[in-house]
KEVO-257549 format. One record per residue (C-alpha): residue in one letter; x, y, z; residue number from 0. Coordinates in nm, 3 decimals. Example, Ala and Ser with C-alpha at 12.3 -4.5 7.8 and 13.67 -1.06 7.14 Angstrom:
REM KEVO-257549
res, c1, c2, c3, n
a, 1.230, -0.450, 0.780, 0
s, 1.367, -0.106, 0.714, 1
***
This chain:
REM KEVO-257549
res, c1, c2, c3, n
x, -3.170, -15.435, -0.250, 0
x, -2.835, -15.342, -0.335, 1
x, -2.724, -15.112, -0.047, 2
x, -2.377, -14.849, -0.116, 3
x, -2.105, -14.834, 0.130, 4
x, -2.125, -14.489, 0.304, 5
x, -1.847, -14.276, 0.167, 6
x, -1.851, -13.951, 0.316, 7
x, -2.134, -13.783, 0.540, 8
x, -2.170, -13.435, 0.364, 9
x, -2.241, -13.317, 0.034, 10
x, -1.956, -13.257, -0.265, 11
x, -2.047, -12.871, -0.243, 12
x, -2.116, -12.787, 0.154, 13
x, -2.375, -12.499, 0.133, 14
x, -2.541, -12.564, -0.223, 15
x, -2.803, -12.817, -0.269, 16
x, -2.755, -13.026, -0.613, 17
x, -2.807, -12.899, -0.954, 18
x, -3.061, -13.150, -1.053, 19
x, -3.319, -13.499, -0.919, 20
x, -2.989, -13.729, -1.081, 21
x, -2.676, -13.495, -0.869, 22
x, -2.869, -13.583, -0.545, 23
x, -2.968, -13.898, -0.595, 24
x, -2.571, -13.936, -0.670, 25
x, -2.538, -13.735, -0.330, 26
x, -2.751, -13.938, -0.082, 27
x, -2.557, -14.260, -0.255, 28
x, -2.259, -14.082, -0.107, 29
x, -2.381, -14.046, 0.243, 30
x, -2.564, -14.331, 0.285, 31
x, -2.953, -14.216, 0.258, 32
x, -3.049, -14.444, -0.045, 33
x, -3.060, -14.776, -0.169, 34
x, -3.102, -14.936, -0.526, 35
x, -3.348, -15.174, -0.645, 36
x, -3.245, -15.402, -0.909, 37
x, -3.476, -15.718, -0.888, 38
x, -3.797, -15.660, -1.078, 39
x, -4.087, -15.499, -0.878, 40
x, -4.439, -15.482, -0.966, 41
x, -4.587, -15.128, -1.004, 42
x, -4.905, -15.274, -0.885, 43
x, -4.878, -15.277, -0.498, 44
x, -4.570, -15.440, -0.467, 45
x, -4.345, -15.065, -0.544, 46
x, -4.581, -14.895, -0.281, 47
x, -4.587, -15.163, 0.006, 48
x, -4.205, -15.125, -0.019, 49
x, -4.169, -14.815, -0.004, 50
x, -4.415, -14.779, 0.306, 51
x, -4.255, -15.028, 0.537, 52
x, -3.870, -14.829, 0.422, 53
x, -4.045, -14.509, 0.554, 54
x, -4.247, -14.615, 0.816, 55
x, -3.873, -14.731, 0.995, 56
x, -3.710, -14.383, 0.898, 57
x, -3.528, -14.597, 0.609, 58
x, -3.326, -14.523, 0.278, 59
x, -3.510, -14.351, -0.002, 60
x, -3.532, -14.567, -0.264, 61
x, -3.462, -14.579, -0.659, 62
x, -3.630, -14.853, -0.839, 63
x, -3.448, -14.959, -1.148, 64
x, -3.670, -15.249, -1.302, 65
x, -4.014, -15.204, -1.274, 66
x, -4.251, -15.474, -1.411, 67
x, -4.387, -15.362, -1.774, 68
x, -4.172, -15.019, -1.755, 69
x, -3.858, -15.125, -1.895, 70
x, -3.585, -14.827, -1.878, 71
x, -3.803, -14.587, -1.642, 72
x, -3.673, -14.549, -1.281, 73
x, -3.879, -14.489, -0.968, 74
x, -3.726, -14.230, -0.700, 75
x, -3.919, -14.269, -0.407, 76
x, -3.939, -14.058, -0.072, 77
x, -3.637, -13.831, -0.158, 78
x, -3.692, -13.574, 0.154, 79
x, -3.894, -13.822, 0.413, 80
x, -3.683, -13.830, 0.660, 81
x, -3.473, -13.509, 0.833, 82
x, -3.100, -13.653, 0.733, 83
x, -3.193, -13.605, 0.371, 84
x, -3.376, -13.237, 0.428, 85
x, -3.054, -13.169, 0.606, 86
x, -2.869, -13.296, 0.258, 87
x, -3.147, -13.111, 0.022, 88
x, -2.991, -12.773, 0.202, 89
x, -2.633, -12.890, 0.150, 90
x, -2.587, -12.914, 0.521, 91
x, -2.432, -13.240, 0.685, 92
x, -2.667, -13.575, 0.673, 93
x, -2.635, -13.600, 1.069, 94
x, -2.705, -13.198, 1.134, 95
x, -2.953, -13.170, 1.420, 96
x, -3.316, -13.076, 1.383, 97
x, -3.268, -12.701, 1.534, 98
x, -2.994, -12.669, 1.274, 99
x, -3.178, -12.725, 0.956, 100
x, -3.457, -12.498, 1.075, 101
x, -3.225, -12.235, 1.130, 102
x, -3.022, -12.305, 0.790, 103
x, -3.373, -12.291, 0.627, 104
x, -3.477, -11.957, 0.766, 105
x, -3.143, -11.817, 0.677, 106
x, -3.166, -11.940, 0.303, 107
x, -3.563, -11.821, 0.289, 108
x, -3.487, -11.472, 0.372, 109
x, -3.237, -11.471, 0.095, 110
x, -3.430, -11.582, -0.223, 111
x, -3.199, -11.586, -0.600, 112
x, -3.393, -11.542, -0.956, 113
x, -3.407, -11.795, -1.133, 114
x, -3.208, -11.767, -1.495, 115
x, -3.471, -11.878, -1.789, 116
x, -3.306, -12.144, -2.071, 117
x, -3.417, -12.224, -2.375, 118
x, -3.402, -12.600, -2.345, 119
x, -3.501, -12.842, -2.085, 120
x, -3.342, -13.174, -2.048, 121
x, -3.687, -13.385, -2.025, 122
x, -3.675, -13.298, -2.408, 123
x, -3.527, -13.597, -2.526, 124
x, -3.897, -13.745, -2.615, 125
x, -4.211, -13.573, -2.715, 126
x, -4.530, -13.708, -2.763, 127
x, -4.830, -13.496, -2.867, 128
x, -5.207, -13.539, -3.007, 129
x, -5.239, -13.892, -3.058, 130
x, -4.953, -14.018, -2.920, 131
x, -5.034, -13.894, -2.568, 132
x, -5.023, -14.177, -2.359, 133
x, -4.968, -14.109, -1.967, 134
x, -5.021, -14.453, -1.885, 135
x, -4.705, -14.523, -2.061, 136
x, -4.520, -14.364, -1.788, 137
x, -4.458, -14.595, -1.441, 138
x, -4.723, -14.445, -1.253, 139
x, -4.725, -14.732, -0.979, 140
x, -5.057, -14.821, -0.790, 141
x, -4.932, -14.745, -0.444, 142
x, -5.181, -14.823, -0.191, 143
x, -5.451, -15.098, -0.168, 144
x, -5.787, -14.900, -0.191, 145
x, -5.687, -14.609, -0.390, 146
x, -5.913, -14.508, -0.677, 147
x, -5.607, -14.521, -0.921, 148
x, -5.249, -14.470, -1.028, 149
x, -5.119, -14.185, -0.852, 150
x, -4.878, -13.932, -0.951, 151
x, -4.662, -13.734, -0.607, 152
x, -4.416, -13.532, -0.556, 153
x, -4.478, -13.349, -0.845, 154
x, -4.434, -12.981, -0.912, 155
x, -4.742, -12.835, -1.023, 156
x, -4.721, -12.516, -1.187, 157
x, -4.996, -12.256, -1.275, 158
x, -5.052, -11.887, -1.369, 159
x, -5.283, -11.613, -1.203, 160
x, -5.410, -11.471, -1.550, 161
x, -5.435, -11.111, -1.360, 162
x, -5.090, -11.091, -1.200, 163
x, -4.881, -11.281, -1.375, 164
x, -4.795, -11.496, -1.081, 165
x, -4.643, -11.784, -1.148, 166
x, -4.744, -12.052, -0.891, 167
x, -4.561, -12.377, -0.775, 168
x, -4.701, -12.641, -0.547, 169
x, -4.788, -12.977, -0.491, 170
x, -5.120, -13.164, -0.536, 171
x, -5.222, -13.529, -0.573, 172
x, -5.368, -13.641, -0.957, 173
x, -5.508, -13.939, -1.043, 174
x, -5.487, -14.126, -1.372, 175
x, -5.836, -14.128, -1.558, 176
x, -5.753, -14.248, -1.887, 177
x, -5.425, -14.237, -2.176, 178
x, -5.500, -13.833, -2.196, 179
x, -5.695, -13.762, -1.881, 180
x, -5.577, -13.731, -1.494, 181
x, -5.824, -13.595, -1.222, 182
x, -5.707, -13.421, -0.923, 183
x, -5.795, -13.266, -0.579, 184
x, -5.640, -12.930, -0.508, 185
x, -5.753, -12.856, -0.157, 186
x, -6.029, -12.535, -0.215, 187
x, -5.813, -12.275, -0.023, 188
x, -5.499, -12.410, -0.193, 189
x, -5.309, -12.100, -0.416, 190
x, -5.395, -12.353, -0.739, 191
x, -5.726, -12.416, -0.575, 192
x, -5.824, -12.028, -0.531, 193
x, -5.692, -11.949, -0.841, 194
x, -5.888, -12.224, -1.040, 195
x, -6.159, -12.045, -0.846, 196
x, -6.128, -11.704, -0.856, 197
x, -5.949, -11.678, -1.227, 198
x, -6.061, -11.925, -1.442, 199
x, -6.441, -12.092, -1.351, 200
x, -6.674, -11.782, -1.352, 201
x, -6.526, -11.700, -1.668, 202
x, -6.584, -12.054, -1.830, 203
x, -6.193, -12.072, -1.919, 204
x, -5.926, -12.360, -1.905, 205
x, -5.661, -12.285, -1.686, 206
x, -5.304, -12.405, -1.825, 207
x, -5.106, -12.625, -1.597, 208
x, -4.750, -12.813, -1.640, 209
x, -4.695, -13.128, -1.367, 210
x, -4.316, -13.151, -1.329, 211
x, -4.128, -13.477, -1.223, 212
x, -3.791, -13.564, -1.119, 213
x, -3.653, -13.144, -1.048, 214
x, -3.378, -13.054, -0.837, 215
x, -3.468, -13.151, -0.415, 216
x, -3.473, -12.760, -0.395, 217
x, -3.743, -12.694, -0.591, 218
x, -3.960, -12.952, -0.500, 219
x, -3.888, -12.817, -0.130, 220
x, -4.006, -12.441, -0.240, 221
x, -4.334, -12.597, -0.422, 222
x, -4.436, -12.784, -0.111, 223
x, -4.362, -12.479, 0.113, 224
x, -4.586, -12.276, 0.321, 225
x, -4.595, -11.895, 0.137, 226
x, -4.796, -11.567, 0.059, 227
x, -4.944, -11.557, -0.220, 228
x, -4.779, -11.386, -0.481, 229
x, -4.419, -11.518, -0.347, 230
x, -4.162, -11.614, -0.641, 231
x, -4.121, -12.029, -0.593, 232
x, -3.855, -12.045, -0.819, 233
x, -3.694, -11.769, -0.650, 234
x, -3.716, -11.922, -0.305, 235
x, -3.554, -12.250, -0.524, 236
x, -3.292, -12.039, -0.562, 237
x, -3.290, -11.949, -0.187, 238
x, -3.319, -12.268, -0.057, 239
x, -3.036, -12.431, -0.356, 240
x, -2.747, -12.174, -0.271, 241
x, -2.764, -12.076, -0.691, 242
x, -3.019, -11.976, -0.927, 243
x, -3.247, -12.227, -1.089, 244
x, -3.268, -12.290, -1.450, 245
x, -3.613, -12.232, -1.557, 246
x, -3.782, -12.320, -1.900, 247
x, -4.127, -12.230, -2.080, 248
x, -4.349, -12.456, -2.159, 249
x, -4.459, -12.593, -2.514, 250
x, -4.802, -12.506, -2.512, 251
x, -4.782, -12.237, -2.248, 252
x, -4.609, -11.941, -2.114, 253
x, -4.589, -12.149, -1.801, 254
x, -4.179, -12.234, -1.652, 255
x, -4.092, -12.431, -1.476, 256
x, -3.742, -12.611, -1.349, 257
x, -3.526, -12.709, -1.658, 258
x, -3.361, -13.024, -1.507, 259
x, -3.692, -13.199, -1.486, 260
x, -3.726, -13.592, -1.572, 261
x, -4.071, -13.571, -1.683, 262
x, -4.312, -13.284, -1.792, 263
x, -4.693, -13.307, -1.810, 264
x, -4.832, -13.041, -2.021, 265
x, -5.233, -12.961, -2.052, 266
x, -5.503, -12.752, -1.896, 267
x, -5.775, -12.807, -1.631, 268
x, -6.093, -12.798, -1.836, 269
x, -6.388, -12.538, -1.638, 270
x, -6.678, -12.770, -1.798, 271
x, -6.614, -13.107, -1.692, 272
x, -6.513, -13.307, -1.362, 273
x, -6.353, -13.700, -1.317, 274
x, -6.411, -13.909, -1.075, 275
x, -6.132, -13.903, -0.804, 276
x, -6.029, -14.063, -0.477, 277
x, -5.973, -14.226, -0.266, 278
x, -5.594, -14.187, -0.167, 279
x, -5.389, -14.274, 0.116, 280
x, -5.258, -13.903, 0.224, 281
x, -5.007, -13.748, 0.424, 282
x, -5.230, -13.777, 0.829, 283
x, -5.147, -14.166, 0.744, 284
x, -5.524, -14.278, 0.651, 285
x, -5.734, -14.376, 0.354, 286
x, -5.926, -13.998, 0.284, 287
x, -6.283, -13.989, 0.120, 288
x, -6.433, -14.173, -0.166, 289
x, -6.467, -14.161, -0.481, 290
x, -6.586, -13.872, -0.610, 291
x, -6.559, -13.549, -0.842, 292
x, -6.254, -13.412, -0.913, 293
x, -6.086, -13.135, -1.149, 294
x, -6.011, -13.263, -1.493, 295
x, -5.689, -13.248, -1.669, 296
x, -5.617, -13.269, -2.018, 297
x, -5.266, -13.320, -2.133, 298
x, -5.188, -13.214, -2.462, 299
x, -4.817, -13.278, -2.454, 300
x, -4.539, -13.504, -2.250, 301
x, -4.195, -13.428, -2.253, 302
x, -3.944, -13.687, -2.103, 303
x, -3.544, -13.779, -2.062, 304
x, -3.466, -14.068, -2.144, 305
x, -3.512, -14.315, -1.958, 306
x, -3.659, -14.123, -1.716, 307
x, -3.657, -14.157, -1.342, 308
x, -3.953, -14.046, -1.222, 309
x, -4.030, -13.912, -0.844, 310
x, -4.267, -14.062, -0.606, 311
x, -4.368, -13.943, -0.269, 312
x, -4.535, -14.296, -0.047, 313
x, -4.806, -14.100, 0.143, 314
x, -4.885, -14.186, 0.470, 315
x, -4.732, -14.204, 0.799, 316
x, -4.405, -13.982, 0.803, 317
x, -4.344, -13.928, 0.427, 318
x, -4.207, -13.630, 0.211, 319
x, -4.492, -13.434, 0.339, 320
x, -4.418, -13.498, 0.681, 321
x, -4.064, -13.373, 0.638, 322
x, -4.122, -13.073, 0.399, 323
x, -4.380, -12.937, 0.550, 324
x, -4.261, -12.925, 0.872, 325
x, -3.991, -12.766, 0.795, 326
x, -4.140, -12.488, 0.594, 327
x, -4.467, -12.496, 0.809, 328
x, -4.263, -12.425, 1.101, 329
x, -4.065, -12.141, 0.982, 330
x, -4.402, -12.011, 0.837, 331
x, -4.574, -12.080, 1.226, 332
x, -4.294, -11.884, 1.406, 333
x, -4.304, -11.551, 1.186, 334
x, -4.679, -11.550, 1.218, 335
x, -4.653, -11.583, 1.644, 336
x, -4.406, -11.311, 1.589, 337
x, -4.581, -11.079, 1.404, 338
x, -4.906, -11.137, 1.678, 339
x, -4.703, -11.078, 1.978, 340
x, -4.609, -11.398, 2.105, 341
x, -4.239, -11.447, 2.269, 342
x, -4.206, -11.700, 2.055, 343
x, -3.825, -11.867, 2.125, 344
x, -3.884, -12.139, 1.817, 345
x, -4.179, -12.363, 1.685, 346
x, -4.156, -12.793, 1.600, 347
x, -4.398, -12.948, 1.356, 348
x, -4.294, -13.326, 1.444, 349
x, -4.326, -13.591, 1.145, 350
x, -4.477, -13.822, 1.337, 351
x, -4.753, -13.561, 1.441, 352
x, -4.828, -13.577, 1.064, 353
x, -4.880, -13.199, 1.025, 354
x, -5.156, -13.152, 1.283, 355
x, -4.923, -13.129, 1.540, 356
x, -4.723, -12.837, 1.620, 357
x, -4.514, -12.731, 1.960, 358
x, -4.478, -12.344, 2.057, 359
x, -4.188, -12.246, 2.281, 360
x, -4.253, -11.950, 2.466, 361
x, -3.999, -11.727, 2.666, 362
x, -4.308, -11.658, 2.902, 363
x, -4.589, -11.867, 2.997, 364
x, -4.948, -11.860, 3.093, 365
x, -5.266, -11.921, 2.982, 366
x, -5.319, -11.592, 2.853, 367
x, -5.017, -11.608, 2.571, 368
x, -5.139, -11.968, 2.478, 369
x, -5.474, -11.817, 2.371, 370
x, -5.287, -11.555, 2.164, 371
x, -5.078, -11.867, 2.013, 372
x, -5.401, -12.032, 1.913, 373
x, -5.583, -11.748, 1.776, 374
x, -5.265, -11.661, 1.560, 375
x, -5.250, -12.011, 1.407, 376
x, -5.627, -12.056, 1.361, 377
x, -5.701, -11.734, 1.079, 378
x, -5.777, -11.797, 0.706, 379
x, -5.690, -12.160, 0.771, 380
x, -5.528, -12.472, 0.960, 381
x, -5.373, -12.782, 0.925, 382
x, -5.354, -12.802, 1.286, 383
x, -5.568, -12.981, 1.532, 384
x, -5.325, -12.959, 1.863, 385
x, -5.079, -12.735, 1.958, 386
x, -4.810, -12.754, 2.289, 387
x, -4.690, -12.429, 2.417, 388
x, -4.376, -12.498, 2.649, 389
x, -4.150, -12.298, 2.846, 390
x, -3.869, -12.257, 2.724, 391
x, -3.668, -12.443, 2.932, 392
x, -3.811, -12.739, 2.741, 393
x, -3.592, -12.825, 2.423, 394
x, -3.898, -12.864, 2.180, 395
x, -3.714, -13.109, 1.952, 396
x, -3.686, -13.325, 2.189, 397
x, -3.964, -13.506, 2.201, 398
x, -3.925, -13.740, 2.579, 399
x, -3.905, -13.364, 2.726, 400
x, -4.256, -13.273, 2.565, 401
x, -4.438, -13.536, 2.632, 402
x, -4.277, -13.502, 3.032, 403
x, -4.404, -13.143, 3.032, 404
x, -4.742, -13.242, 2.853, 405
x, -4.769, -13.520, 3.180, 406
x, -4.677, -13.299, 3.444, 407
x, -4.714, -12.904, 3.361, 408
x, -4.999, -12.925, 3.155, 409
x, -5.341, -12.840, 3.402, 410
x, -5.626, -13.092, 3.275, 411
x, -5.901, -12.862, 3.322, 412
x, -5.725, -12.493, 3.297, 413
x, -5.476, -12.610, 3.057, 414
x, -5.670, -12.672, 2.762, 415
x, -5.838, -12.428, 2.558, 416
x, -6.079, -12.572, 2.250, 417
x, -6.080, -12.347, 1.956, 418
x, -6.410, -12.442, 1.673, 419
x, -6.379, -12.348, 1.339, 420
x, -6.626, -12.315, 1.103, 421
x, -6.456, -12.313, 0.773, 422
x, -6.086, -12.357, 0.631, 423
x, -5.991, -12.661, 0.875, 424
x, -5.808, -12.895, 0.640, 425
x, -6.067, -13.193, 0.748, 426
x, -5.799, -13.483, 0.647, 427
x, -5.754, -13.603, 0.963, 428
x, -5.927, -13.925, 1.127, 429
x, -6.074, -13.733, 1.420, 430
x, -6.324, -13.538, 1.177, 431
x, -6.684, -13.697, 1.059, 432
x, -6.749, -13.664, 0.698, 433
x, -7.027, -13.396, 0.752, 434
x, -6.746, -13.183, 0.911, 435
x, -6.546, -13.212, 0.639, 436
x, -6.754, -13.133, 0.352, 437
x, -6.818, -12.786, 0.562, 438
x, -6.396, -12.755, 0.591, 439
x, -6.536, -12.743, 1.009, 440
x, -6.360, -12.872, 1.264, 441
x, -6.180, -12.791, 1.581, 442
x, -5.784, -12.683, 1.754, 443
x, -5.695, -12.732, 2.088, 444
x, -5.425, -12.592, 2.238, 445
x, -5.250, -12.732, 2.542, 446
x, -5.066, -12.475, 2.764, 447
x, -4.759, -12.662, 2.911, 448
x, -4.596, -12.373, 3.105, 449
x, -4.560, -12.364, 3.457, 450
x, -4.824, -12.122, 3.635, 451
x, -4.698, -11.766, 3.639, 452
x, -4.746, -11.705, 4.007, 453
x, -4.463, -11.901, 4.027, 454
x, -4.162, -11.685, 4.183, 455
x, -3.808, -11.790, 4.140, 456
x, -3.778, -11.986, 4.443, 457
x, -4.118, -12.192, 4.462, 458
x, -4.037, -12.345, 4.047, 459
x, -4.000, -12.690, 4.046, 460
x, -3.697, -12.782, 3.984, 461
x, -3.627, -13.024, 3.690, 462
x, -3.441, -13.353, 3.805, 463
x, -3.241, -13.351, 3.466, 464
x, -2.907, -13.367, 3.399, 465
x, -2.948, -13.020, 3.221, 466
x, -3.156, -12.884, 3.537, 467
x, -3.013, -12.996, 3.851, 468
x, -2.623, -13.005, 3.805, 469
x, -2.366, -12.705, 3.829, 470
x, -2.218, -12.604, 3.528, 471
x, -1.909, -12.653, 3.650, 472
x, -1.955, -13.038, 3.726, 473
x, -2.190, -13.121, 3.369, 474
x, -1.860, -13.032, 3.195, 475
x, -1.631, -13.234, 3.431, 476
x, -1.875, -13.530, 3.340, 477
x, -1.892, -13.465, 2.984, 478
x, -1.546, -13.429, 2.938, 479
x, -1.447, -13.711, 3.138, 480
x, -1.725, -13.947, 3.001, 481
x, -1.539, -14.204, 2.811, 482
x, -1.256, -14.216, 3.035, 483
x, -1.541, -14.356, 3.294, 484
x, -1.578, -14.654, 3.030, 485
x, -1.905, -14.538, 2.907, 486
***
């Protein structure tokens, strides 16, 4: 691996994320967040078992520039896995804390920018149609022993409600089938899933879809996000970016999508006729399903740059998904508790907790507002399988003081409260049999970590911290005077 020398820690433009997949790969060269791959790697196994161990240890993402049998196509792999390079996809330092890119993300979400529409699109520099549709001439790799095929992620996926004129982004897995074919598994309550659903099936129709490689980190960001229905991805791009995004239509469809993309995928997901699909390695960090029927794809047309660089999310423990969906997941958690009531002081979707796991801080306590917590995150459907509800003199990012408040403020018997749920759990996790998840059934528990409520002011526990049990006055002597102590 050839590894650059770490010139400067923030982006060129402080505030704006880059303009395209190629500006911030350029970026995370410049603070240290990715490494190049020279020596030839096989796409078979070989690609994904690197990429796994470099995430698994919180590592560089990772371009691969000579892939066996693809000569001239690059790999980009895990671009937003880890929270330095979400920090960099906002244009915020690589080293910016956890609370900070939450905050920088809720700021930028509440100010979404319209995209401007192009005529061209740089992944125009090749077209292939009819016969020469070939998608196993693109480097696809074989990621993970046991999956049912080659694997495109960390794709933008875009689709059209034929009612509304909504155009959807998001993110869902697709499997190579054959040259022409992929088949794919967009989760049933999914926005592409309902839609397929609800728009397209009882009335026997194709619906058109475009799956978009190599965009800008914003707009990969806004397709994975957690958001309403109806809600302008491209606009919330623009949010998240600092600048408008440069959209383009499609050749066969009326479908846009980002105009800086490496690689475009254009076809339609036929109403008559299923693939088989599965299984995958996904995002809870285990093998899901078997093989079995998914949606088919056609795809009439691919556009690509030359030589293209492709993008590639490693699923499994802490990947893109991990990150992304945290992030967006949490901001999404937080205005839902405060729209039910809770006093909600900030939410934490860990990456190690692999999206099941989320932590609630609370300005007030109690059994009672942990039930209102988990019967605001359990409605039309959940991800989740545990949630922590701390006080809020717990800092919820950190992750020795949860687990400390989990051990000792947590009751075992009055401090756990089991929700069921019947239909719309998002049964990818180990913990649920495979009859639960063909029903979408499953269950959330939520763990109230507060201290009791009876508690006045003088009977709390005190915490023996260094945050807790020290006068102001002295924690700054020490702080200021730490180095000059030799330490």
């Amino acid at each position: 691996m050839n590894t650059p020398a770490v010139e400067e820690t923030v982006p060129v433009q402080a505030g704006q994320s880059d303009q395209d997949q190629r500006s911030f790969i350029e970026t995370l060269r410049r603070t240290g967040d990715v490494v190049f791959v020279d020596k030839e790697v096989h796409w078979d196994l070989e690609l994904g078992a690197i990429s796994r161990r470099m995430a698994e240890t919180d590592g560089s993402a990772i371009v691969f520039r000579n892939i066996t049998d693809y000569p001239g196509q690059s790999i980009f792999v895990d671009p937003i896995s880890t929270w330095r390079r979400a920090a960099v996809t906002l244009g915020l330092p690589a080293h910016a804390r956890i609370p900070e890119i939450y905050a920088e993300y809720i700021r930028r979400d509440a100010n979404p920018i319209p995209p401007v529409e192009v005529k061209d699109a740089a992944c125009r520099d090749v077209i292939l149609r009819g016969k020469d549709v070939d998608v196993c001439e693109l480097a696809t790799p074989m990621i993970h022993e046991g999956d049912g095929g080659r694997y495109a992620t960390w794709s933008i996926d875009v689709t059209k409600d034929p009612d509304t004129g909504w155009v959807n982004w998001g993110t869902y897995r697709f499997m190579i089938h054959n040259k022409q074919y992929l088949s794919g598994w967009p989760f049933p309550l999914s926005h592409a899933g309902k839609m397929l659903r609800e728009k397209y099936l009882p009335f026997n129709k194709p619906m058109p879809i475009a799956i978009v490689m190599g965009a800008d980190p914003a707009s990969h960001l806004a397709a994975t996000a957690t958001t309403r229905i109806g809600r302008d991805e491209a606009s919330l791009a623009g949010g998240l970016a600092g600048h408008p995004i440069e959209i383009a239509r499609c050749l066969d469809s009326d479908l846009t999508f980002p105009a800086c993309a490496e690689v475009v995928l254009e076809g339609e997901i036929l109403p008559d006729r299923i693939a088989n699909e599965g299984p995958y390695a996904e995002y809870p960090g285990y093998r899901s399903g078997e093989l079995g029927s998914g949606i088919l794809m056609k795809v009439n047309t691919i556009c690509y740059r030359k030589n293209p660089i492709l993008s590639m999310d490693c699923t499994g423990l802490k990947d893109c998904s991990s990150v992304v969906i945290a992030l967006a997941g949490g901001v999404d958690i937080q205005r839902g508790l405060e729209r039910a009531g809770v006093p909600v002081t900030g939410v934490y979707v860990p990456s190690e907790g692999a999206v099941h796991l989320c932590i609630v801080g609370v300005s007030k306590g109690g059994r009672e507002v942990t039930e209102k917590v988990l019967r605001a995150l359990t409605g039309r459907r959940t991800y989740l399988t545990k949630i922590l509800v701390c006080d809020d003199d717990i800092d919820i990012f950190n992750l020795s003081e949860v687990i400390h408040a989990f051990a000792t403020r947590c009751h075992s018997r009055r401090g756990i409260i089991i929700k069921d749920i019947e239909k719309g759990a998002v049964a990818l996790a180990a913990c649920y049999s495979q009859e639960e998840r063909a029903r979408t059934a499953g269950a959330t528990a939520a763990f109230d970590m507060t201290l009791p409520p009876e508690w006045d002011r003088w009977e709390t526990p005190m915490r023996a911290t260094f945050d807790g049990m020290y006068p102001a006055k002295v924690k700054k002597k020490v702080l200021d005077d730490w180095k000059s102590y030799g330490l």
